[in-house]
Structure formats: C-alpha cells, structure tokens
N, C-alpha and C positions, 0 to 999 in steps of 0.2 A: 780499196774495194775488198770487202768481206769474201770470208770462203764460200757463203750462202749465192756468190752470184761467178763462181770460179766453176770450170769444168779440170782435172786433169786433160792435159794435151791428148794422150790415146781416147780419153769418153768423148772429147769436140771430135779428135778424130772419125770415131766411131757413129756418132750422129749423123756426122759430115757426109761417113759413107752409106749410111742407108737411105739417101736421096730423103732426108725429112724438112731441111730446110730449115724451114723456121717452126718445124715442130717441136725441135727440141726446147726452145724457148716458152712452150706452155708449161708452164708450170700451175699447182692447185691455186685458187685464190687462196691469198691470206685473209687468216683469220682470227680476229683480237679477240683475247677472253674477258667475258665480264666478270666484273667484281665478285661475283662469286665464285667466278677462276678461284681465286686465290684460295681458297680452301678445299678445291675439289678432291684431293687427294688426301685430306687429313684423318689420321690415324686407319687409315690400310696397311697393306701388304702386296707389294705387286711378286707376281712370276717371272723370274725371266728362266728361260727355258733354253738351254745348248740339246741340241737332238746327238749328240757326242758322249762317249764317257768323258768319267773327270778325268784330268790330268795333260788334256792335250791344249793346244795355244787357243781354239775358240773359248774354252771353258776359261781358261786362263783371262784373258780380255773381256769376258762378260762379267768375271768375278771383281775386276779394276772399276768396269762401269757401273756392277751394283753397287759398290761404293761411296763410290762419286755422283753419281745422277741425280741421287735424292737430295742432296745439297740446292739444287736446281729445279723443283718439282715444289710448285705450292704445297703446303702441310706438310711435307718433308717424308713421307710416306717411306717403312722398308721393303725395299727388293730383296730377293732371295733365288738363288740359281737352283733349277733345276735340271738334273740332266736327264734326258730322257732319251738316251741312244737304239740305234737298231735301224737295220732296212737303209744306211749310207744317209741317215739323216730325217729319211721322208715321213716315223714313226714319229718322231716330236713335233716334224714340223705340221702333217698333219692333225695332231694334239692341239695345237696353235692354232689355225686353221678353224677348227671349228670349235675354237673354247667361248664359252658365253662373251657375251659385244658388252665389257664392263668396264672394260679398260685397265684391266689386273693383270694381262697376260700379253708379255713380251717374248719375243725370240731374237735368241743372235745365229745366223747359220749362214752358210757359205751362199753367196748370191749366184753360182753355179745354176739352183733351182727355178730362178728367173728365168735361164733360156731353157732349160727343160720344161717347163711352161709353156716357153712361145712354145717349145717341138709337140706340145701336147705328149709328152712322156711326165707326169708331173704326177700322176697315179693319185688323185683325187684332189688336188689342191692346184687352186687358181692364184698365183702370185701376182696379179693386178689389182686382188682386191684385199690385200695386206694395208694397211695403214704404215708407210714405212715413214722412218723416224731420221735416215739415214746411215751415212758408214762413217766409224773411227779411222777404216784404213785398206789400204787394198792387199793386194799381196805381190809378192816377187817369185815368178813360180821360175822350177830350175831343176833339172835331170841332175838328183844325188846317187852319188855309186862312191865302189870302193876304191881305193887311190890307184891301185893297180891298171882297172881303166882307163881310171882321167890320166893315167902316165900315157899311155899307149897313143892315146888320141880320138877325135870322133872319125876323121878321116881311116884309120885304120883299122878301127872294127866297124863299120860300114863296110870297108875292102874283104873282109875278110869273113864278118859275117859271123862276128865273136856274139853268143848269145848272152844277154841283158836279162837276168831275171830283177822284175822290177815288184814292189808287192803291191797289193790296193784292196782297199776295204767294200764292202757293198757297193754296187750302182748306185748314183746317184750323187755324190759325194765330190770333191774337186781331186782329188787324190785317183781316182779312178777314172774321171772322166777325160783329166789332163793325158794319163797315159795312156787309155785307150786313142785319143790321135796321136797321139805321138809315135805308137805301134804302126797305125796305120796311114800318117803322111811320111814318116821322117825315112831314112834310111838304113836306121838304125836296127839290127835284128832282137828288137823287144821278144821279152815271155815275159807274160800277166802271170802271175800268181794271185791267185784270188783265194776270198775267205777270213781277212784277217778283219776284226772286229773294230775296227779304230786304229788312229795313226799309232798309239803305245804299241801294242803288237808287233806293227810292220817296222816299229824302229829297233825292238828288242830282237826281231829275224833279222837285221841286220847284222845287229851285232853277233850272234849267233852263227852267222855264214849261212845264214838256208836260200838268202837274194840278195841281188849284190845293191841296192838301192830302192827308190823310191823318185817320182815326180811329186814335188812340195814346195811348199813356200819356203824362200833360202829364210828368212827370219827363224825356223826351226830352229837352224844351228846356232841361233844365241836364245831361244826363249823356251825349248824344253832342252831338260837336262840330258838327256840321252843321247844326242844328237849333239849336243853343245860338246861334251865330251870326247865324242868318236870325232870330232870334226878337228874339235883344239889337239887330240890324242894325233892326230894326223892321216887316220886310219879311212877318212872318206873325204872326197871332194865334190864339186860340183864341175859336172861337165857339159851342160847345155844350157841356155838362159831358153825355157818356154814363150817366157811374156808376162805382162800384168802391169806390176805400178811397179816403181823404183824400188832397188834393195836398200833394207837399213846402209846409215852413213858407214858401217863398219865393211861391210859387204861392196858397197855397192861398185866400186872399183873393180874387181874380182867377176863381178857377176856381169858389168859393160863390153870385160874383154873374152866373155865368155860367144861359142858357137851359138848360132839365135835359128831356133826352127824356122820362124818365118822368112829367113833368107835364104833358105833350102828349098823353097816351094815355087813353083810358076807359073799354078792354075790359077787364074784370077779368083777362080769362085773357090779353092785352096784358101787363098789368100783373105777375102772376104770371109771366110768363119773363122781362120783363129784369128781374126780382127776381133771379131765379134764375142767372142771366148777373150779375149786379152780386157776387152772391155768392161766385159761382165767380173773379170778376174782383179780391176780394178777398185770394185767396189765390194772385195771379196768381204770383209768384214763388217757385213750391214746389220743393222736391228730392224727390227720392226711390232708394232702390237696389232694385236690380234684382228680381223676385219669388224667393220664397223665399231671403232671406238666411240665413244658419243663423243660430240663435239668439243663440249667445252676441255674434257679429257686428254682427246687427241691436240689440241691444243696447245693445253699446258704441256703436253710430252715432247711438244714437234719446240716450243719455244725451251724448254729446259733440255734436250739434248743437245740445239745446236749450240746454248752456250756453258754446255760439258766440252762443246768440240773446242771450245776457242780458251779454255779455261788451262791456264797454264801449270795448274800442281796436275791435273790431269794429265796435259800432254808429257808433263814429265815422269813421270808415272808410268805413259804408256812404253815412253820413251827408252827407257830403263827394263821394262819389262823385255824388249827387244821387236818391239814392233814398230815399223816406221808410219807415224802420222800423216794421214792425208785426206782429210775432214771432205766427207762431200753431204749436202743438208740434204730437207727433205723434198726439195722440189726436184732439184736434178736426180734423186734416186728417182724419185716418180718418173721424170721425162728419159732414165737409161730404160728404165724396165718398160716401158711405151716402145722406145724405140727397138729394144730386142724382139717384142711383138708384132713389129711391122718390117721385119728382114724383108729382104727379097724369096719367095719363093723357092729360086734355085739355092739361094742360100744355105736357106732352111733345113732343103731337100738333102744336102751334102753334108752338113751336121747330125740328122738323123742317120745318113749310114756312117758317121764318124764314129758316132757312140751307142749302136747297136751294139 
C-alpha cells in the first residue's frame, strides 16, 4: 500500500475524533492529464514562497524541494524560493492567496493556518481553497530550555513556580501558537516574550541568556545550526514532548521518554484541541499552490510531488538535512484540512481562547 492511501496514526486518530466517519475518506476525484499535460510547464519559472526569513528549517526544506521537484514536473520548469516574511507568516501567505490562478505560485508554511482558518482567525485568507499538493513531513514539537531547567525537573518547577521565559515570533506562527497553550493548559509558570522576527532571533536570544528556550520542532537541534550547537555544546535540552509526528531517528528516543502535555490535562474538550493541534502539527510541513490552479497544472503538480514524496535521493536528502520523512499526498491533506473545519463547536470555542 502506497503513502497516498496511509493516514499517520495521530491524523486517523484525529479524524476518528471529530465524529467524521467516513468523511475522511472523501478525498478530490482523480484526475489524469492529457497529453498535453506533458508540456504544461515547459520553459517557466515557478514561486515558491516561505512567508519566513532565510535561514530557518521551512526555508531550508523548500529550498531541498525546489530542487528536486522539477525533476517530476512535465517541461521540467525552475522554481525559485522566495521569502517573504512578516505578520508570523500570514504576509506571504496572503501574497499566495490571492496571486494570479496560473499555477507559478507555490507556498510552503506551517499548516498551523489550517486551523486558524477553521477559528476564523486567518485575517483574510480561506485555507480550504488552497490547492494543496501535500506535506514532505510533520513535525516533533518539544518545550526547549536551558539545561539548568531540564536538570531540576517539570515536577519541580511546576512546585515551585520557577518562571520559563520562552520567546515567539508574531501570532500566527506554530512557534507562538504552540506556547501560547502551553502557558495556558500546562502547569508550567510560562512568560511569553514576544517580538522577535523569526525563529533565527529567538534562537540567537537563547544563546544570549535574555529566555531560557523556545516551543519548536526537536528536528531544530539537528537541522539549524545554532541550535545543533547549543544542543551538541550541552548547554540546552529538551524538557517536554508537546506532540505532532515522531522525532528524527536520532531524537526520537529522548523525546518518548520525555513529560507529554497531553497527559497532564483531563478536560475532555482539553484533550480534544491539542488533539486537534497535534494533528494539524502532523502535517506541519505542507505545500501548496496558489487557489484555483487550472487543471491540467494542478495535476501535473499534485502527480509530480507525490512522486518527489516516494523518490528516494530525495528522501535522502531530506533525511540528512535533519528532517524526519513522513509523506502525506494530496487527498488526505484535503480530507485533514475538511476535518479541522468541521471540529465540534465546543472544541473550536476552547482553541479560540487558547490562542487569544
């Protein structure tokens, strides 16, 4: 059985819980390109677009994909990244969003914006009618601080009420959004530090001493250098597993025997949002082009990414880069982003004051 018909366990999960049934199994009709597929993309240039500065792991992973994709793209067409940071993301992606229906313009950005979508917090842009392409990979989100900390314990600064300054870049962002519950489900006596422009910042305050961590994806510590450093230097650990998709194989030990939010909590409707955030966090690394691709376009992109997904100098590639592969196509992104759209009500209700 192909990836194209695999859910990760937490997204069946997730499906599972929001009473859809056999909704999740809708997926878009397939669609075969005609023969004049084959040249649709011949001698272009596509966009792809990180709404992030350079230098951080989305940019990093879209820069692997413009690589490689076109290898998989009738006419063999170049991509080219652009970054177009600001506003925790929502400045590129609504650049995206409304760029002409040509099918030259791609985004890679944290699938976070899906459920701010369903909360109608999305500040001008509908993520249900993105063309998506699907995800290279999810993520492994994980409360990073100074060693000092993770010595002591979560049980003992809980007790005691030791203050966590943590940093985060603009609303909207996973980096911001993760710690905002975290602040306010866990135990833990968080302080937001807000303001910093991108994860490079809040990892160079790190080092710095101005906060003693960061909510992030553990892959950080092997795939930017700053982080890889402080982490291999000994000088930070990781002291809570959030959620999401599995850690890299190098990780992922360290991060199983790590404290887990969601086992801290025992409001059901608690419980049922960072479901729904774990879920969404699975398919943290998604693409997608611009809405209304013309068909034959979106076609060729939805059949040449998924076999980028299955392409093995790729996944080596990605592999290496420090990100852990976990291919989901383009019908099961369709059918998560559906399903985050039709939460429960109460659900909804309590994720909205999560991340006010």
């Amino acid at each position: 059985m192909g990836f194209l018909n695999r859910f990760t366990r937490r997204s069946a999960g997730l499906l599972a819980a929001l009473w859809l049934g056999g909704a999740a199994a809708i997926g878009m009709l397939a669609t075969t390109p005609s023969a004049s597929a084959q040249e649709v993309y011949a001698g272009e240039t596509l966009t792809l677009v990180v709404p992030f500065p350079a230098g951080g792991t989305f940019d990093g992973l879209a820069r692997i994909v413009a690589q490689n994709l076109p290898r998989f793209i009738p006419g063999e067409p170049t991509i080219i990244v652009n970054n177009q940071p600001g506003g925790g993301g929502i400045i590129g992606t609504r650049a995206v969003f409304n760029a002409k229906s040509d099918g030259l313009t791609l985004i890679h950005r944290p699938s976070m914006g899906i459920l701010q979508g369903a909360l109608n917090q999305a500040e001008g842009v509908d993520y249900a009618k993105f063309d998506w392409l699907g995800a290279v990979a999810g993520a492994s989100y994980v409360v990073i601080v100074r060693s000092d900390l993770v010595d002591k314990g979560v049980e003992a600064l809980a007790a005691d009420r030791t203050p966590i300054k943590l940093g985060v870049n603009a609303p909207g962002g996973l980096i911001y959004e993760t710690t905002k519950m975290l602040a306010k489900m866990g135990a833990l006596n968080v302080q937001i530090v807000a303001g910093y422009q991108g994860g490079n910042p809040i990892f160079l305050a790190i080092r710095q001493g101005e906060i003693d961590g960061l909510v992030g994806s553990s892959e950080i510590l092997l795939a930017q250098s700053l982080m890889n450093e402080m982490y291999r230097g000994g000088s930070i650990k990781m002291l809570m597993n959030f959620g999401g998709s599995p850690a890299p194989a190098e990780l992922r030990e360290t991060v199983a025997a790590l404290p887990k939010l969601r086992d801290s909590l025992t409001d059901p409707v608690d419980i049922a949002a960072i479901d729904a955030v774990n879920g969404v966090i699975e398919i943290s690394r998604v693409f997608a082009a611009a809405p209304n691709t013309p068909p034959e376009r979106l076609a060729a992109l939805r059949k040449a990414f998924s076999a980028l997904l299955e392409d093995p100098q790729f996944i080596d590639e990605v592999t290496k880069a420090g990100f852990q592969p976990a291919p989901v196509g383009p019908e099961q992104t369709e059918a998560i982003v559906k399903s985050v759209a039709e939460l429960p009500d109460n659900v909804k209700e309590r994720l909205k004051a999560l991340l006010e």
